[in-house]
C-alpha positions as a printed Julia matrix, in Angstrom:
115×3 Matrix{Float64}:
  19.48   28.3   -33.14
  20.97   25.46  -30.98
  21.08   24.81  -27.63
  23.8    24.01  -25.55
  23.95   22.9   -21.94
  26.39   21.98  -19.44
  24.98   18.78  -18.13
  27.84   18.4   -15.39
  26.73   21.71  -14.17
  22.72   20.75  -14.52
  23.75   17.56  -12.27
  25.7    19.17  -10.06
  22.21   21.65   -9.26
  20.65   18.23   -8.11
  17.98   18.15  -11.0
  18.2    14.24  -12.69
  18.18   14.75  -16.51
  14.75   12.41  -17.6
  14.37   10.9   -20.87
  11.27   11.59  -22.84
  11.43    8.48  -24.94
   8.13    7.1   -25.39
   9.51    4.41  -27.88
   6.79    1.67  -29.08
   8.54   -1.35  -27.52
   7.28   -4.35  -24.7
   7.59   -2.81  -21.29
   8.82   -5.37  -18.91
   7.06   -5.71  -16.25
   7.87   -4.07  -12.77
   8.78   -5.19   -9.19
   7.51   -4.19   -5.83
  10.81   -3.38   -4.61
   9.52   -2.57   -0.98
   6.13   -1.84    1.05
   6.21    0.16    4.21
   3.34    0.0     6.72
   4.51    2.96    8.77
   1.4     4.37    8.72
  -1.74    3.14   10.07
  -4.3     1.63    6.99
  -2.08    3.04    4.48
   0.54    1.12    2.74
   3.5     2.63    0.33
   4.94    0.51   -2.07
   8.27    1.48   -3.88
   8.07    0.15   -7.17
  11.15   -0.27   -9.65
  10.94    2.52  -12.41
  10.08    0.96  -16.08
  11.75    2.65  -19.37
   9.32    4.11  -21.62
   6.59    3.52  -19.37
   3.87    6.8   -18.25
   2.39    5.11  -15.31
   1.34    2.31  -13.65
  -1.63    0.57  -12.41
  -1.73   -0.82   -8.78
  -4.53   -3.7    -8.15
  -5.02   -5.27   -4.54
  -7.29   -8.06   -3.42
  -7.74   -9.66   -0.1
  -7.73  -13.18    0.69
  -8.57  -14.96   -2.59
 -11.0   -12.47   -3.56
 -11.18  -10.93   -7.11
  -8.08   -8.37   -8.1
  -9.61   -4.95   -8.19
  -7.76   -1.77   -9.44
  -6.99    0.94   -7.04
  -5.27    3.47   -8.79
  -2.82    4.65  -11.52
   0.0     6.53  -10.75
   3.0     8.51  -12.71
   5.56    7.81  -10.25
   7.14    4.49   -8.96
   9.19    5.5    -6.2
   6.4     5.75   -3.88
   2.93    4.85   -3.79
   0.36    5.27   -1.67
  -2.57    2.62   -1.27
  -5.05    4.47    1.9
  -8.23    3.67    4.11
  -7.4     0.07    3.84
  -8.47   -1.82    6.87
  -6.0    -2.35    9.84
  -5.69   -6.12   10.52
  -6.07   -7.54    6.83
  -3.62   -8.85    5.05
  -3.71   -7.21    1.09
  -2.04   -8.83   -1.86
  -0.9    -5.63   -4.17
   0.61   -6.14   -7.7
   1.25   -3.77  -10.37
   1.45   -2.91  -13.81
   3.45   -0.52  -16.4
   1.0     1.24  -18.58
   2.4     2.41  -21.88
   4.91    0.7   -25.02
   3.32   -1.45  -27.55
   0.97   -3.16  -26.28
  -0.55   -0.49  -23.7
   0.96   -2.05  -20.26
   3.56   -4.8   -19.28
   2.69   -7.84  -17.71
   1.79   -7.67  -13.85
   4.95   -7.9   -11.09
   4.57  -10.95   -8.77
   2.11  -10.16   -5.98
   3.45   -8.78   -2.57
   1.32   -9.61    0.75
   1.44   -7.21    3.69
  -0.74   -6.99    6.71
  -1.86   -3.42    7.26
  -1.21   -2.12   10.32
């Protein structure tokens, strides 16, 4: 039997309808659309949201040290890098992870002194 819903009325509730497309195509790769340092040794970055991506990789590296990988997350509004050191100032780029070729190329990097 089908299905039929009223997606004014789904809206309306406050709940975002998502796609689930997953298609095999080149992500393009993401921007750091903002990082707060309202919190002391903890950074949030707000990252803009990727079609057909499942998650994305976050890398930092300080001075012009080596570009390690500090997590993956599902979500791109906000992420949250902790226990960094107060006083440094962290370069942070990131990746999509999914489409054809597994992840998108990296954003430009973003440097931020922790607070």
């Amino acid at each position: 039997s089908a299905y039929r819903y009223n997606l004014a009325g789904v809206i309306a509730t406050g709940f975002v309808p998502v796609s689930t497309n997953r298609a095999q195509v080149v992500l393009d790769p993401p921007g750091i659309s903002s990082m707060d340092t309202d919190v002391s040794e903890q950074l949030t970055l707000h990252v803009t949201p990727i079609d057909n991506a499942y998650g994305y990789e976050v890398q930092t590296r300080i001075g012009n040290g080596d570009y390690k990988t500090v997590l993956y997350s599902s979500a791109a509004r906000s992420i949250v890098l902790s226990g960094l050191t107060s006083g440094t100032a962290v370069n942070v780029r990131v990746r999509a992870l999914g489409g054809l070729t597994g992840y998108s190329a990296w954003s430009m990097d973003v440097t931020r002194y922790v607070c």
